[in-house]
Each structure stands twice: as C-alpha cells, then as structure tokens.
N, C-alpha and C positions, 0 to 999 in steps of 0.2 A: 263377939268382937269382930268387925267390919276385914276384911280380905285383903290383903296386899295385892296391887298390880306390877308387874315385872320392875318399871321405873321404881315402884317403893321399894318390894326386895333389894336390888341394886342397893339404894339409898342406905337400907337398915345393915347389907354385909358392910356397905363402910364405917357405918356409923357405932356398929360393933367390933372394927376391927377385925374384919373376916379378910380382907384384901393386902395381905404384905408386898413390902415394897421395899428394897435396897437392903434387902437381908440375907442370910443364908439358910438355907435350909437341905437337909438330907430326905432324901424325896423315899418312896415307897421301892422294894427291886424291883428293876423291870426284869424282864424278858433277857435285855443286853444287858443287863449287869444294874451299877448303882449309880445315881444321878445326885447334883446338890443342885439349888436354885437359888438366886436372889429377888425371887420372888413367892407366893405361897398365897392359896385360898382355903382357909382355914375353915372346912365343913362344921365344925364343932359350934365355931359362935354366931353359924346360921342357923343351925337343927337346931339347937338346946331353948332355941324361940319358940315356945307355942304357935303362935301368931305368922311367923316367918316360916315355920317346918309346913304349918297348917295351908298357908297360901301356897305354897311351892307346892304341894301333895296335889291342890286344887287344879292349878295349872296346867300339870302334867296330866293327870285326866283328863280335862279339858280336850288333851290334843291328840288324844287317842279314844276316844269316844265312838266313831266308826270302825275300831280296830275287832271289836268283838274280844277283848281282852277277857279270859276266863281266869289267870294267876297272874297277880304279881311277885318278881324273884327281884331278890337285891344280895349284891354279895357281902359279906360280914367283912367289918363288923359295922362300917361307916353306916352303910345303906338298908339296913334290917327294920328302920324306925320308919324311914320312907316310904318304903314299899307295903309296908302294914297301909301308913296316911292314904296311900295314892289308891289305892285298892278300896278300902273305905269311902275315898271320894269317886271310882269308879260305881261303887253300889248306889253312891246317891243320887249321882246324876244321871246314870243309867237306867237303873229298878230292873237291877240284876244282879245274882249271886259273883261275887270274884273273892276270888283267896288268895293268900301269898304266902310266902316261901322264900328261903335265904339258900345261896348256894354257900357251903364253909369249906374252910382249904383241910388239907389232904396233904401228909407227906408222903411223898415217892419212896420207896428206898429199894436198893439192889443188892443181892447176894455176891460178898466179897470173900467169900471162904465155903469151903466144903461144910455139907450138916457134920455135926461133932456127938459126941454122947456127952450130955449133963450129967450134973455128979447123981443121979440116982440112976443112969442107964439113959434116960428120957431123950432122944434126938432134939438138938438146940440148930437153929438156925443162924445166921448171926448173917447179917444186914448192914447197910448204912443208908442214909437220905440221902436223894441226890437231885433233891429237886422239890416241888410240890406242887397241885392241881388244886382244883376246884370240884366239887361234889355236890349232887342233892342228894342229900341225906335224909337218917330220921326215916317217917312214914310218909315224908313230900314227895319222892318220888310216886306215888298212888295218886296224887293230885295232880301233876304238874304233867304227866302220860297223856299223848294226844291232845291237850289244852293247848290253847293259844297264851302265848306269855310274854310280858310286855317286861324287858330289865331296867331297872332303876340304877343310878348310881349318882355320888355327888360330885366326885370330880374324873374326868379326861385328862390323862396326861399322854401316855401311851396309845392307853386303851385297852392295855393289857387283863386288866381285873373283869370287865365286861367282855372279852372273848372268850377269858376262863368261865365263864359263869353264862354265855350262851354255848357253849362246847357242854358243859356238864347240864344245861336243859336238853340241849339235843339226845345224849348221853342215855338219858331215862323214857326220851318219845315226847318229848314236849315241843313246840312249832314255836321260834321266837317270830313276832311277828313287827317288834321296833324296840329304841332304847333311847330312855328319856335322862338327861345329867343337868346337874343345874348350871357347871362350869365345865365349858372344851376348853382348856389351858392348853392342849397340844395340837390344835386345828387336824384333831381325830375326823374323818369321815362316814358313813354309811358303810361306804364299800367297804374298808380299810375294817371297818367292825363284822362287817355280812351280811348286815341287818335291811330291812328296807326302810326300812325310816329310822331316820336320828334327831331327835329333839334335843335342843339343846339352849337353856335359858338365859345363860351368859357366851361368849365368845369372846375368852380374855386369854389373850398370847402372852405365853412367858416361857421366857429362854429356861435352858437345862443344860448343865453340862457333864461329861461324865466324871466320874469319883477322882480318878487319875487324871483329870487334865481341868480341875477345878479352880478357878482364877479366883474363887475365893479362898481356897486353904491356901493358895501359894500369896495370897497378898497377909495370912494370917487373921482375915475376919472372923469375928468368934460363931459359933454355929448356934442354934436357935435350940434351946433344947425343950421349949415349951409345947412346939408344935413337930411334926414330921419324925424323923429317925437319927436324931443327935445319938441317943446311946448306943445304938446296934453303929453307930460308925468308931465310935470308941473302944467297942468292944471285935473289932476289925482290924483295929488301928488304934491299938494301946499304948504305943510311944509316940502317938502324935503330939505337935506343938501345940496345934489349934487352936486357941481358949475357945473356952465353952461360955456361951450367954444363958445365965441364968436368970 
C-alpha cells in the first residue's frame, strides 16, 4: 500500500475525525494539576490506521536518519506501537540494527507512619502515593545503557510525558539524542523539552484551561467522555452538574 505524505496525513486525521473542535474535553494531569480543552487530537483514530500509523512511523525516521539512532523509547501506553513502526523503519532505511523500548509510569509513595508489626510479628510498612514517574523497566534498561535514543510520542501538550521518559532514559545511561511527535498542541519547544532536536509533524495550537477555572463546566457543556479523561474527573468531582456526552 502506497505512503502518505504529511498533507495526506493531515487530510486522513480529519477525515477520521482525529481533530476536535468546539468540545470539551479533560486533558491527561499535567505536572500543574488538571486541564479541560475545547479542543482535542484524538491519537487513537490516527494509529489504529495501518496505512496512517505506517507513514508517520516512515516520516519520523526519515528525519533522524543522521542521528545514529540505536533505540527507540515511547512512553505507554499511546506511543509503544510507534516507536516499535519507527525503529522498524529506521532498520530499513538505514541497514542497521535499532530496538525499542517503552518507558511505563511508576507510583511514588512515601512513608506516613512508623513500621508497625503485622499480625504474625512480620514488620509492615505502610505508605501512600504521592505522585508518579516514569521508568525503563523489564530488561530494557540493558539496551537502552549508552545507546543513542530517539523518543517518540503522539501528542505535545505540556510536554510533560516526554521529559518523564527522557529523564527515565537518562536514568539507566541512555543519551537522548531528539523527539519526534506527530502533534505540538502546546507550541512545546526543544529547549523547554532538553532535547536537541524536536520534530514535530503537525503544529496545531489549542487553548487549555485549568480544571477550576474551566469556561466550559461553568457554561455546563457536557464533557466528551469518549476520548480524554471524562471519568477520572467524575470520579474527582462526584456531585458535579456537568452532563456527560456520551
């Protein structure tokens, strides 16, 4: 089957309905807390293409080719199918071995109590989360040690999910060496990420606002509960009015 070029991508996220517009949506946590948006680019009904996952995979090789890319890392769970693609298309167009690797989250937690004795004697810890990180896991860290590593991801908002997951390659001895996304929705840059090179195949601006100060719950538009994080806001905020769009 014949390649997409970046105008056809384009073409196929609208034509699948990848690109929302005058909606609501509850965004991923950041860093500062929780965001909604009236707007949203839906990764799911661009990957789940053969065809569209296949050319974007192509692309982003394409433009790290000189990079000497030995892993590619994508953080879970969006970007794990990608970074397999784009590593595959690094072997072909290069005629050189590359692997990949997915960095997964990690909860924090910190000791809120003294150790105690369990009912058999046994010393019990007791804990709670107070946060979570990003990790290479598994046996990847034995790959991803000293290697050059190019991170994948599908959308920029922040930025946040991609500094976690260049933090947890540096973490193990891994060298990031750029970061390819198909969507900057938050006109994220290089610096801003640490990276030296930032690819990036759309550059579509869409406002965010935060949870508390969200002009759509105070106007009562109902929240999208097909795409983003409708339920963890429900489940935050159980005597909301909201309605929900199912």
């Amino acid at each position: 089957m014949e390649l997409l070029t970046v105008p056809q991508i384009l073409e196929a996220c609208r034509r699948r309905g990848a690109i929302l517009k005058d909606d609501h949506v509850v965004l991923t946590e950041k860093p500062t807390g929780f965001f909604h948006a009236p707007s949203y680019f839906d990764k799911d009904r661009v990957l789940s293409s053969g065809q569209v996952c296949d050319s974007v995979a192509q692309i982003m090789a394409t433009q790290f080719l000189d990079a000497d890319v030995e892993v590619v890392v994508g953080p879970t769970y969006g970007a794990v199918g990608l970074a397999a693609e784009v590593a595959g298309w690094l072997i072909c167009l290069g005629d050189r071995d590359v692997q990949w690797a997915f960095a997964q989250e990690k909860t924090v937690t910190e000791l809120f109590a003294p150790i105690v004795d369990g009912a058999y004697g046994e010393p019990v810890t007791l804990s709670r989360p107070i946060g979570r990180e990003r990790i290479i896991g598994r046996y990847f860290p034995e790959i991803v040690k000293d290697a050059k590593v190019l991170v994948v991801e599908d959308v920029l908002a922040s930025g946040g999910s991609v500094m976690e997951t260049n933090a947890a390659v540096r973490a193990v001895g891994g060298i990031v060496v750029g970061t390819a996304v198909i969507c900057n929705r938050g006109g994220v840059t290089a610096d801003q990420l640490g990276v030296p090179i930032l690819y990036s195949m759309f550059d579509i601006p869409m406002e965010m606002s935060p949870e508390e100060e969200c002009p759509m719950c105070r106007a009562g538009k109902p929240i999208n509960m097909q795409v983003g994080h409708g339920k963890l806001f429900y489940e935050r905020h159980p005597g909301s009015v909201v309605p929900r769009q199912l």
